[in-house]
N, C-alpha and C positions, 0 to 999 in steps of 0.2 A: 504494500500500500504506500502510494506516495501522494502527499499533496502539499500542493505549492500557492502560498499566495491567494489565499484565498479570506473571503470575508467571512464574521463568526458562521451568519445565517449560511454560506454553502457550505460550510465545513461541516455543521451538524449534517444538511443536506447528504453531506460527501459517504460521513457515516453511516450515516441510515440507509445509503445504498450499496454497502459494501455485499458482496457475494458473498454466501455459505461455500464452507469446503464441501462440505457432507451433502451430498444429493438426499432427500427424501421426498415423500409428498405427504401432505398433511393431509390428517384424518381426524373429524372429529370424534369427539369421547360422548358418553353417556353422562347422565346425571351421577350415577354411581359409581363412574369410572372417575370424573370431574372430584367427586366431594374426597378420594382419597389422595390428592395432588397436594402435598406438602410443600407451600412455597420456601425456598433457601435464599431469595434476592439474586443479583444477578454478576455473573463473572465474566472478564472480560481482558480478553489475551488479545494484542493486536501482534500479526508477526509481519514481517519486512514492513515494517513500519517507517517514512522519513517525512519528516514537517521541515518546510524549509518558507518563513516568507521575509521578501525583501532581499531575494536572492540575486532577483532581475528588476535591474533600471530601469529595465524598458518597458516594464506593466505599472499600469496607472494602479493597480492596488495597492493601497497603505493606510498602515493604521494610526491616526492621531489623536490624541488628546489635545480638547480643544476648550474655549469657554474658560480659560484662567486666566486670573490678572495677579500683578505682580503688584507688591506694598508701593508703587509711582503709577499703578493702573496702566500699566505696559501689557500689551495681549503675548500670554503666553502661549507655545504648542509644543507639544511634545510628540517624538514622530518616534515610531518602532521601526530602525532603518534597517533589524535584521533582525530571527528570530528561527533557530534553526534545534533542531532534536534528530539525530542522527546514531550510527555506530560509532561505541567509545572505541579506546585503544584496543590492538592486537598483538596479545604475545609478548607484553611488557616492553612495546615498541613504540614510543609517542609518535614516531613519523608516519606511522599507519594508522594516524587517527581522522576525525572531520578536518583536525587543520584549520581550527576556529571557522569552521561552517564553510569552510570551501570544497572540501571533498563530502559528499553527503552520500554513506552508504547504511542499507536497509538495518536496522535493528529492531529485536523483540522487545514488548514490555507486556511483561507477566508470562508466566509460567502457566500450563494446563492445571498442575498439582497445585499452585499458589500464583490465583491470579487476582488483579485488581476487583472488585469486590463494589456493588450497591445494594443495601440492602435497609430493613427495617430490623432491629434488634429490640428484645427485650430488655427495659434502661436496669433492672435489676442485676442482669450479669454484666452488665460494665460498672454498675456505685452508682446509677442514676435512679433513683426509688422511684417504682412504679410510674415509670414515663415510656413511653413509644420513642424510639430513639433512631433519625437516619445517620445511618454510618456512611462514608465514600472513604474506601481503607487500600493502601498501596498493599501488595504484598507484604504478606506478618514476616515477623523473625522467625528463625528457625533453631531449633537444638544446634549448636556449633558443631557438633560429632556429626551433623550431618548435610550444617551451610558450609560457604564458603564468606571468608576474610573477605570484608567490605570495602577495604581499600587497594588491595593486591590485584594487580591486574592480569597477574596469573595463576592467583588461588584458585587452588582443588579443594574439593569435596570433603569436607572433616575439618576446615581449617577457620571457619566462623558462622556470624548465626546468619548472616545474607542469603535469602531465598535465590535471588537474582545473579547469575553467573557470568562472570567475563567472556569476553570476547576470543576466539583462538583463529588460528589461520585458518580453519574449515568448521565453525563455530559462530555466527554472531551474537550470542547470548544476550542478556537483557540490561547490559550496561549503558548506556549513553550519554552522549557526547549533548552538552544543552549549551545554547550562547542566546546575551539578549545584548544589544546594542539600541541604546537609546540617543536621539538628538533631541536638545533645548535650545526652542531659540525664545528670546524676551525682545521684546517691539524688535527694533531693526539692528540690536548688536548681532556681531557673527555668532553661530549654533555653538554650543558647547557640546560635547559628547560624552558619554560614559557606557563603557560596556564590560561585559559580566559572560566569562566563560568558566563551564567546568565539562571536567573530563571525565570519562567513565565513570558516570556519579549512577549511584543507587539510591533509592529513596524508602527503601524497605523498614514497614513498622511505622509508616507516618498514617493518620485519618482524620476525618472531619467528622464529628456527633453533630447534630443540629436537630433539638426539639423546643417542645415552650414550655414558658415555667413562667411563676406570675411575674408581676412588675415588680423591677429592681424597687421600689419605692414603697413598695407595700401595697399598691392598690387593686382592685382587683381585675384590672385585664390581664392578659397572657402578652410574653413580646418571645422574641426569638433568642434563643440563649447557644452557644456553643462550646465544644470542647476541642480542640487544635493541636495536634501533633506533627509535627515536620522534625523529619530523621534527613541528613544531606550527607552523604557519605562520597568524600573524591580523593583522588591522589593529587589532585591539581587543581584549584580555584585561582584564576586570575582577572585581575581588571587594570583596564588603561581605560585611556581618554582618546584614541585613536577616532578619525573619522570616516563614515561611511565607508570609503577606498579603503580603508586600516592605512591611512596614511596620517602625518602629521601627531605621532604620535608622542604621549607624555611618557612617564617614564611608568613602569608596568610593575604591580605589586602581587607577589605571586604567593598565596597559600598550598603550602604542599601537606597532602596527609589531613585531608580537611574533614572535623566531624562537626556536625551540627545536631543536637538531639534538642527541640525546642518545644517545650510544655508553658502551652496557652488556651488557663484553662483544665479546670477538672471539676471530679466530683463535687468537690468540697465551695469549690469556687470555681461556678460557672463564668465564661466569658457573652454579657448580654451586648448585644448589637441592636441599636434602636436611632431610628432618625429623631429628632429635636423637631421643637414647636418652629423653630426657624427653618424647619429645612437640612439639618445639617447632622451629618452623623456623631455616633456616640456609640465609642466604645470602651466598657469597663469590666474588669477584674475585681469585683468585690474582697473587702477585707473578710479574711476569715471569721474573725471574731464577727463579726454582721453575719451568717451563716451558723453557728453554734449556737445556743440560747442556756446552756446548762452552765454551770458554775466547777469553777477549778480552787481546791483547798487553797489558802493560803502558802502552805506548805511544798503545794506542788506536785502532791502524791495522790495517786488513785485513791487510795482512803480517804472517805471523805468530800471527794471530788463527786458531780455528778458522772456516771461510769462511763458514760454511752460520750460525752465530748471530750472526755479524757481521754478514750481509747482514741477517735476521729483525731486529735490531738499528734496523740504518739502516732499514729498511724501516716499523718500528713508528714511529721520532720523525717520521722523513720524511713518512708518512701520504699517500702521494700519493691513494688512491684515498679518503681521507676518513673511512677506516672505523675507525680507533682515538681521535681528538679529539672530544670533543664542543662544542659554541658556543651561546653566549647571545647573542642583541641584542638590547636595548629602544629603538626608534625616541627613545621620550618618556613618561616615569616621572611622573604626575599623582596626587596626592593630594591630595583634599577642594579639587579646584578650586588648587591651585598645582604648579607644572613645577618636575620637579627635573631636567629634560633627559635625555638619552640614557645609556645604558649598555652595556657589551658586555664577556664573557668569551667571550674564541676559543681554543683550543687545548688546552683543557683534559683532560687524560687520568688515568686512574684508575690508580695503581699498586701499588693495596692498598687492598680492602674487603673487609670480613665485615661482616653485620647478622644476628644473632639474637634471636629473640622471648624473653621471658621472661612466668611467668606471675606477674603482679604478685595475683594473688589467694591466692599460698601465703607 
């Protein structure tokens, strides 16, 4: 499957007309045959897969962001001048890669045994009490004994928890090669650029929950609440300011060994998403303590504590299952050709956000 350049509405189009492998003909069921159809949600493997837009100059297709003004009320536009998903590396060999989007060959995402995933779950076995819960979930993690290393681009079988498997010379497995190239231009200064490549990146173990719960405020309507996971796993995250051509460029800052495991958003503390009486979005991470109503000894100890926000307590810093910290590691921090060596922020958790938009044009 290839497609290039194309607008949201054909793309969806694009999809919806893709061929089945499987020849059958459909036949329909009885009432009794129907009532024992056990829905699972739906799975979803694309293989020789290449998205590529802003490839070609020469098509009038492009995507802008438009409608912004700058704090001097200058028209802002923001243009997606590339935007490419392709096959990552081969064989531990970066010159056999897309080549920041120039070479675009076919790759898998998802697996038959673990594939991308839409479904409706029951919010009880995720921590979400008796709510209907949509999930949109990349491929899960696996038993290490029986993934492979998330950032290895030529690990084998047994050697981490990654569903999703590198690329080899007669293999395109489910790694890919992702770049977004962005231009800003503000009234009639020249565009600035910035763009954002990574290489054989896997995204296994990230999802989206999205159900409703009441108003962050107490009141009694229902608003849309979420729960956010992004896992980014690369050997190579880099960004420059390079333009369109990949010419004129600034000097290039390169993440090597790059993890991202990013928790926004949980049981305990739902992420609510709500537009404002102006118009303007809002988005918040409730303090925990607004989400708890029981009481904690002075002391600090279960005894005496009310049981049930004590445990929710310990269970939140504790994190055993992973699902409230989020973690940073950079293998190796390179700019313009010099090592500022390795970095890592592990355990990090959110205990109070709000972000609202404002419109800087009034």
């Amino acid at each position: 499957m290839i497609i290039k350049n194309l607008a949201p509405l054909s793309l969806i189009g694009c999809l919806a007309g893709l061929p089945l492998v499987a020849q059958a003909e459909m036949a329909s069921l009885t009432d009794s045959e129907m009532s024992s159809v056990q829905g699972q949600g739906l799975g979803l493997v694309l293989e020789d897969f290449v998205f590529a837009h802003g490839d070609d100059p020469s098509l009038e297709h492009t995507f802008k962001i438009t409608g912004i003004k700058s704090s001097l009320g200058e028209d802002v536009e923001v243009t997606v001048s590339k935007l490419y998903i392709a096959r990552g590396a081969v064989d531990g060999d970066f010159g056999q890669d897309s080549n920041f989007g120039s070479v675009l060959n076919p790759v898998n995402l998802g697996r038959l045994s673990n594939p991308y995933t839409i479904d409706v779950v029951d919010g009880n076995t995720v921590g979400i009490t008796d709510k209907a819960v949509l999930q949109i979930a990349a491929p899960t993690l696996v038993d290490p004994t029986a993934g492979f290393d998330c950032l290895d681009i030529a690990a084998v079988a047994g050697s981490g928890s990654c569903s999703s498997r590198p690329a080899t010379s007669s293999f395109q497995g489910e790694r890919f090669d992702l770049g977004l190239m962005l231009e800003a231009k503000v009234g009639d200064k020249d565009p600035n650029n910035l763009n954002i490549h990574a290489k054989s990146a896997v995204i296994d173990g990230s999802y989206l929950r999205l159900w409703a719960d009441e108003d962050m405020d107490g009141g009694a309507a229902t608003q849309l609440v979420a729960q956010f996971r992004l896992n980014l796993y690369t050997p190579e995250l880099s960004i420059n300011s390079c333009d369109a051509l990949g010419q004129s460029c600034g000097d290039t800052v390169q993440l090597k060994n790059f993890e991202l495991e990013l928790a926004l958003g949980n049981s305990l503390q739902p992420m609510y998403l709500d537009v404002n009486g102006s118009g303007n979005f809002v988005f918040e991470i409730k303090n925990i303590r607004e989400t708890l109503s029981g009481t904690i000894a002075s002391n600090g100890q279960r005894s005496g504590s009310d049981a049930a926000t004590w445990d929710a307590f310990e269970n939140y810093y504790n994190d055993p299952n992973g699902e409230f910290k989020s973690n940073l590691r950079i293998g190796e921090l390179n700019v313009a050709g010099e090592n500022f060596g390795s970095a890592k922020i592990e355990g990090l958790q959110i205990q109070y956000l709000r972000i609202e938009s404002h419109d800087l044009g009034n």
